[in-house]
C-alpha positions as CSV (number, residue, x, y, z in Angstrom):
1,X,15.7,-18.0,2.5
2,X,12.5,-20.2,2.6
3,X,9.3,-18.6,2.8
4,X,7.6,-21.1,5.8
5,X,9.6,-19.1,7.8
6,X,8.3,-15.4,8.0
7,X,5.3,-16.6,9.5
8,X,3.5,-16.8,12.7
9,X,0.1,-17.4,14.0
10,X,-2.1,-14.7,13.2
11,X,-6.1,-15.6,14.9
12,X,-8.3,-14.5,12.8
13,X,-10.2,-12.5,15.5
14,X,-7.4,-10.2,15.3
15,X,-8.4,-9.4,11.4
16,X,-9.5,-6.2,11.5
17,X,-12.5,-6.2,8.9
18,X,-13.8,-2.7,9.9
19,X,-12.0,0.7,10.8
20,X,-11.9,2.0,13.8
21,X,-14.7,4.1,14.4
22,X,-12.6,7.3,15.2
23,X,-9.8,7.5,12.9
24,X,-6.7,7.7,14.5
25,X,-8.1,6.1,17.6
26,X,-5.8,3.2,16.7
27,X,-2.8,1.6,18.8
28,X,0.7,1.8,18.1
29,X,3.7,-0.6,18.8
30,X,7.0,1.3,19.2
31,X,10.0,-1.4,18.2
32,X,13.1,-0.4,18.6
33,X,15.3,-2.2,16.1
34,X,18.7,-2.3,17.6
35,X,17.9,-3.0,21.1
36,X,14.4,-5.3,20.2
37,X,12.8,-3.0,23.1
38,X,9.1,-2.5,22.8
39,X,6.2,0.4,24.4
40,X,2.4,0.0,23.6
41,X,1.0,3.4,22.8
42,X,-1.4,5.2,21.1
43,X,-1.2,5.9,17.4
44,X,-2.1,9.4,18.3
45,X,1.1,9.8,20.1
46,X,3.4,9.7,16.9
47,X,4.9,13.4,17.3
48,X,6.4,12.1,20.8
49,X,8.7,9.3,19.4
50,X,9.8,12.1,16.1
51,X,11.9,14.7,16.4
52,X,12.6,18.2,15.2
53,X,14.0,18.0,11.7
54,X,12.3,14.6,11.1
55,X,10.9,14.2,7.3
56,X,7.6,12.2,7.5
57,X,7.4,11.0,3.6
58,X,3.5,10.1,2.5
59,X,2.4,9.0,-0.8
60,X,-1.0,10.7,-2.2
61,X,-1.9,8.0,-4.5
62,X,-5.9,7.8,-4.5
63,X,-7.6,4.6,-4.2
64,X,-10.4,4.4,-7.4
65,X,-13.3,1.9,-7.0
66,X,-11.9,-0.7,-9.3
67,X,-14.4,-3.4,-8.6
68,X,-16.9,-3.0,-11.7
69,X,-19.8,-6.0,-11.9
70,X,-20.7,-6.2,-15.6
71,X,-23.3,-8.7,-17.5
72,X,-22.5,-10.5,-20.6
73,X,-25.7,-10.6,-23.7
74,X,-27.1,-13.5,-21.3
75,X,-27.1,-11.2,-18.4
76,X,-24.6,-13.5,-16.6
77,X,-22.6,-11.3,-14.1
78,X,-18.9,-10.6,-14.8
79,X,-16.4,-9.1,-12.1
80,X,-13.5,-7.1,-13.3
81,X,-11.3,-5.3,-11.3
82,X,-9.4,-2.5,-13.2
83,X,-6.0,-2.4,-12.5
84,X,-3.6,0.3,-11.2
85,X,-2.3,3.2,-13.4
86,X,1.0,3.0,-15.4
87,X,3.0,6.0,-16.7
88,X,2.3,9.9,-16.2
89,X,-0.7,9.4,-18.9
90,X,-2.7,5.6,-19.5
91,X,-5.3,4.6,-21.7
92,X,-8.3,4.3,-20.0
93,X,-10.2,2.7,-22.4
94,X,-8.3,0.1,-23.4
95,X,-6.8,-1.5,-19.9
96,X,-5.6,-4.5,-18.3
97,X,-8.2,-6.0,-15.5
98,X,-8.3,-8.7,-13.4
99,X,-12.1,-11.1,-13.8
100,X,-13.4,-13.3,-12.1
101,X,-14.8,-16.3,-13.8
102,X,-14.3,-16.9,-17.4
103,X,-14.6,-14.4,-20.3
104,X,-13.1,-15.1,-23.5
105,X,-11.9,-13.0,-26.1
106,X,-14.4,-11.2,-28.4
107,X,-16.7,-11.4,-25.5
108,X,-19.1,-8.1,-25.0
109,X,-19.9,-7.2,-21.3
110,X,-22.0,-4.3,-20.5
111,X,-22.1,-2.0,-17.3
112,X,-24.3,0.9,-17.8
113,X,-24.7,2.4,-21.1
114,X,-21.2,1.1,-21.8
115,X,-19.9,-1.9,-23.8
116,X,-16.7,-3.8,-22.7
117,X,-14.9,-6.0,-25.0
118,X,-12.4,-8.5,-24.4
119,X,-9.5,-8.1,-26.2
120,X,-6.9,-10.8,-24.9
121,X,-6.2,-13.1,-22.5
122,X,-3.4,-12.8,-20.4
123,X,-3.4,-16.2,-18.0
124,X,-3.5,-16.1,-14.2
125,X,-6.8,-14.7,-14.5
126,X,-5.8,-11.2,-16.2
127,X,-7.2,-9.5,-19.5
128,X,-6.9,-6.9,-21.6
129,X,-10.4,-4.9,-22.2
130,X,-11.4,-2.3,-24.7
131,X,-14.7,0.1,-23.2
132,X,-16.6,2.6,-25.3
133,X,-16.3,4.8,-22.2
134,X,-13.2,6.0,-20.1
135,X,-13.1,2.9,-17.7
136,X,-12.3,5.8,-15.0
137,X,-15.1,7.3,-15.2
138,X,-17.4,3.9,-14.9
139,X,-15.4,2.7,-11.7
140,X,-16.2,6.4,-10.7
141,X,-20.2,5.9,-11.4
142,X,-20.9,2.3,-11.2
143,X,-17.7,0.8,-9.1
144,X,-16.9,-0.4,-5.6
145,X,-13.8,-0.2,-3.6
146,X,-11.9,-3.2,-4.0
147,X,-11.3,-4.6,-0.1
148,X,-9.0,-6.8,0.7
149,X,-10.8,-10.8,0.5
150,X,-9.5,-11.6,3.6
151,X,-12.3,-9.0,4.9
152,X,-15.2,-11.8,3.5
153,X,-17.4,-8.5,2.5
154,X,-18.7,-6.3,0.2
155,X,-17.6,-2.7,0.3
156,X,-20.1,-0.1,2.1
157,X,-20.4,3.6,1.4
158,X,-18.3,3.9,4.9
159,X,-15.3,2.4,3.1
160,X,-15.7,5.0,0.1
161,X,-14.1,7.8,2.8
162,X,-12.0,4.5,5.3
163,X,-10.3,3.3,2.9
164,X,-8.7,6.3,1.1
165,X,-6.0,8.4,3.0
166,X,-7.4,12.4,4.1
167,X,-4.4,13.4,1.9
168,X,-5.7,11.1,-0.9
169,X,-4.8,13.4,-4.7
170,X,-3.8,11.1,-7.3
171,X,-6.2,8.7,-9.1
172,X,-4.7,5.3,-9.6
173,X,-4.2,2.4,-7.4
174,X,-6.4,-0.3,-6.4
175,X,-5.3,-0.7,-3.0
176,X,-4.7,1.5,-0.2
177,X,-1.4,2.2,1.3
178,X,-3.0,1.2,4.8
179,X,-0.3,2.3,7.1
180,X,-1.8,6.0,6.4
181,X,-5.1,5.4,6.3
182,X,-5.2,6.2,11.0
183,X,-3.2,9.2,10.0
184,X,-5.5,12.4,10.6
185,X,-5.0,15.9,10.5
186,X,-4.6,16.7,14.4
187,X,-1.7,14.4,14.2
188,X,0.1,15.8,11.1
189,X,-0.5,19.0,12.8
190,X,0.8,17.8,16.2
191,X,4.2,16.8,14.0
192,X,4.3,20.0,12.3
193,X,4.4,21.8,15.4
194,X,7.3,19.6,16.6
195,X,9.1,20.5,13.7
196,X,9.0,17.5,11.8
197,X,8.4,18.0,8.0
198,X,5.9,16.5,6.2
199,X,6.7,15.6,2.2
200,X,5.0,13.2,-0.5
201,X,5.6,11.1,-3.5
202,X,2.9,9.2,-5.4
203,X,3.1,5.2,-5.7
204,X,-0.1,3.7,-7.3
205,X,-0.5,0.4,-5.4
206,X,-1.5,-2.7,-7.3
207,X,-3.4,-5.7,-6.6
208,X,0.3,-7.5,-6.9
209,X,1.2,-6.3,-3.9
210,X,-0.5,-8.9,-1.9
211,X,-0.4,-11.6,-3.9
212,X,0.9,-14.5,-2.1
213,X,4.4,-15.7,-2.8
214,X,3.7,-19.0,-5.2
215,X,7.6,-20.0,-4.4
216,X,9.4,-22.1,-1.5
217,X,12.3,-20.0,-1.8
218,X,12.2,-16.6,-1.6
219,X,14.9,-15.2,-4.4
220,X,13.0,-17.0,-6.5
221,X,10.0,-14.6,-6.3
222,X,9.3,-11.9,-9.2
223,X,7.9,-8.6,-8.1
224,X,5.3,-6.7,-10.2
225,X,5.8,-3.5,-11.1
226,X,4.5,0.0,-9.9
227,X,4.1,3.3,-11.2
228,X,5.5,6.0,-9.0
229,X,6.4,9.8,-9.0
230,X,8.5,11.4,-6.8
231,X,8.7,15.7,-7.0
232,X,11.8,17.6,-6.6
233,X,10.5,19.1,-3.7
234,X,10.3,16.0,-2.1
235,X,13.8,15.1,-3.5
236,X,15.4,18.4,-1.9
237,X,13.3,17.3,1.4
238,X,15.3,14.3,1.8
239,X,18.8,15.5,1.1
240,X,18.4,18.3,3.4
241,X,16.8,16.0,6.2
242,X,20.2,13.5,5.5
243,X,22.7,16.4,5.6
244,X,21.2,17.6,8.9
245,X,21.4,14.1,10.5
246,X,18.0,13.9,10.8
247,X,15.9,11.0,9.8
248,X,13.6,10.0,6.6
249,X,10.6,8.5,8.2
250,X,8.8,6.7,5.4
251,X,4.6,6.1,6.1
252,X,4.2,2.7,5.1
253,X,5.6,0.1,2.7
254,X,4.9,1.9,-0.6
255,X,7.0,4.5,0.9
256,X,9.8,2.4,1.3
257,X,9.8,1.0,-2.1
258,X,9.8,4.2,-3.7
259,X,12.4,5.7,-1.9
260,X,14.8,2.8,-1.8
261,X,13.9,1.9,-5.3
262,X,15.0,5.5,-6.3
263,X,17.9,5.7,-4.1
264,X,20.4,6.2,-6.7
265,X,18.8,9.1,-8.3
266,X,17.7,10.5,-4.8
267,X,21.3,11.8,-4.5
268,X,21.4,13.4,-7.5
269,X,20.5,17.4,-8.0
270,X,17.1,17.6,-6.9
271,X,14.2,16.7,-10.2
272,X,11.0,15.6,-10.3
273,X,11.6,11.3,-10.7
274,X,9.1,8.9,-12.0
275,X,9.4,5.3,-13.1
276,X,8.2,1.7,-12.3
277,X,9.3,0.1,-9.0
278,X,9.6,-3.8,-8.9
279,X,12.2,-3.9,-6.1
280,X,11.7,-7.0,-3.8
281,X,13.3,-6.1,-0.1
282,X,13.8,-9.4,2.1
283,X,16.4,-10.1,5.2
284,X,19.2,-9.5,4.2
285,X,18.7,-6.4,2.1
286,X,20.6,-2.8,3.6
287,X,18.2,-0.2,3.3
288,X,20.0,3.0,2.1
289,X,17.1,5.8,1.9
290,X,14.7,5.4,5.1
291,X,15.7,5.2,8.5
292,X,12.3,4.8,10.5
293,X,9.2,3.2,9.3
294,X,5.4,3.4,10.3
295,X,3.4,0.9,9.6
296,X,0.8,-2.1,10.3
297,X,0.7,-5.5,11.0
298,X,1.1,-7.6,7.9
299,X,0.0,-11.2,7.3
300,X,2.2,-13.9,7.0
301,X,4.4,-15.2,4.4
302,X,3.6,-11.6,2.6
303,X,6.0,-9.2,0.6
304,X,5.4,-6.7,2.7
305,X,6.3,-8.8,6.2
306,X,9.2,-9.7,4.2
307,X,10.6,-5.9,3.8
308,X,9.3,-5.3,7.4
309,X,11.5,-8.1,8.7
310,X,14.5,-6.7,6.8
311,X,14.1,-3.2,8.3
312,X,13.5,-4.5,12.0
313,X,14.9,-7.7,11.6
314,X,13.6,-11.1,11.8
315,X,13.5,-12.0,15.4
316,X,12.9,-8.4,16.5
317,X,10.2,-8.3,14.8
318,X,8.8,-11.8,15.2
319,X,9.0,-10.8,19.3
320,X,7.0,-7.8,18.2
321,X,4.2,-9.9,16.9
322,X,4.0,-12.6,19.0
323,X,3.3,-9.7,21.9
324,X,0.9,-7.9,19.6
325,X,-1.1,-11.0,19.3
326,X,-1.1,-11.0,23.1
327,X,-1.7,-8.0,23.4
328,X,-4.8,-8.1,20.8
329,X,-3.8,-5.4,18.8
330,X,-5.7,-5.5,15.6
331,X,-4.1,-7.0,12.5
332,X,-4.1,-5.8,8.7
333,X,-5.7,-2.8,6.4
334,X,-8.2,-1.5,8.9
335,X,-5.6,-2.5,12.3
336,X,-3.8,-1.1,14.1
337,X,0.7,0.2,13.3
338,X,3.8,0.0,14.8
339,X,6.9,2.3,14.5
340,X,10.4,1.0,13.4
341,X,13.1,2.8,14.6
């Protein structure tokens, strides 16, 4: 299980930096995983490939603008980005962040008319800060949305509405579960019409999530942790859509986590679930919750291309790059998806 090889070569022309300038107007790569058989398509055409009694699960996290720049007394400027929420309630005012540059404890940083002070150090450049003010509410007034680095560029007031999901209900994560973000109304419309039910479960998404894996061998690679709720309703939804023989479609890679994270307790009589999820899915791993997954193109060596590979496996999926690169689709947050089934 080395990690040089879930890779391939991704040009970076093919990074989508930008959305596409109609949502949904995105491309979609049907994969069928038993066969390996492939069909370009349009994202828009989703409802054709589902069927009747179909569960489409979605998670209704909301992205908050994490990225605060504060000044220390000197006026030097000091990035944090506020992490993800934890549990049904967090402290707000005393929070872990991730900085940029150096800050040490008992330092003051101000944003605002608030004061910031560093509490402790954590190592691998994480903190624990103390704010006069609900942090929340600064990122709300004063913050940007956190993109992705690999999109070299400071967030607009276009990504403030991109890159956040239409559904988007639940303050806390710092990223976006992109697979959603080309999902529009039409289409969920479109499905419903078909038949195919739509439920959702809340996963805040951290900045941990795309991390890069710091070890040669896979195993050894520890997960972090994230916060997720699951309601009954959503429960019931997915034992109904199993006893029918229909299938749990899950909308992107927080999806799956949850879900087979909560597998146990998803057989269970139907309750609302919450917990935190560090389940690491790799080749070799039998999923027992979803049984389709939409989603985009991930970058290499990444968690998430991991637990795509062990859904569509390996060389299925490899095939499925390798012609998307071809084929130009666009890569990443902002790209375009591909359906699993």
């Amino acid at each position: 299980m080395k990690l040089s090889v879930y890779s391939y070569d991704l040009p970076d022309t093919l990074i989508a930096d930008q959305p596409p300038e109609v949502r949904g107007a995105s491309r979609l790569l049907l994969l069928k995983r038993k066969s390996g058989e492939m069909q370009d398509a349009q994202y828009a055409d989703i409802a054709s490939f589902l069927e009747p009694g179909d569960l489409l699960v979605l998670n209704d996290t909301k992205v908050i603008k994490a990225r605060l720049l504060t000044r220390k007394a000197n006026g030097t400027e000091r990035e944090l980005i506020i992490l993800e929420k934890h549990g049904q309630t967090d402290n707000w005012h005393e929070h872990k962040v991730m900085y940029r540059h150096s800050i040490k404890v008992g330092e003051q940083l101000h944003i605002g008319d608030a004061e910031i002070i560093v509490e402790q150090i954590l190592g691998d450049g994480l903190a624990i800060v103390k704010s006069t003010h609900d942090l929340l509410e600064l990122t709300e007034r004063y913050g940007s949305v956190p993109l992705p680095p690999y999109m070299h560029r400071d967030a607009t007031p276009m990504d403030v509405q991109r890159y956040q999901t239409i559904w988007a209900k639940e303050q806390g994560s710092v990223a976006a579960p992109t697979a959603s973000l080309n999902m529009t109304d039409e289409i969920l419309d479109t499905l419903r019409a078909k038949g195919v039910k739509i439920a959702y479960l809340t996963l805040h998404v951290g900045l941990g999530t795309f991390m890069p894996i710091r070890t040669d061998n896979i195993e050894d690679h520890h997960m972090h942790q994230e916060y997720f709720e699951i309601p009954s309703s959503t429960v019931a939804a997915i034992q109904q859509t199993k006893s029918a023989g229909k299938r749990v479609v899950a909308l992107g890679t927080t999806v799956t986590r949850t879900l087979e994270y909560a597998h146990q307790q998803l057989q269970e009589t139907p309750c609302d679930l919450s917990g935190e999820a560090d389940i690491f899915m790799y080749p070799g791993y039998e999923f027992k919750t979803i049984d389709a997954l939409l989603t985009n193109f991930h970058a290499p060596k990444s968690t998430v291309l991991m637990l795509t590979a062990a859904f569509a496996g390996w060389d299925n999926l490899l095939s499925a790059y390798e012609h998307a690169v071809a084929e130009k689709y666009h890569f990443l947050s902002y790209g375009d998806s591909m359906l699993i089934l």
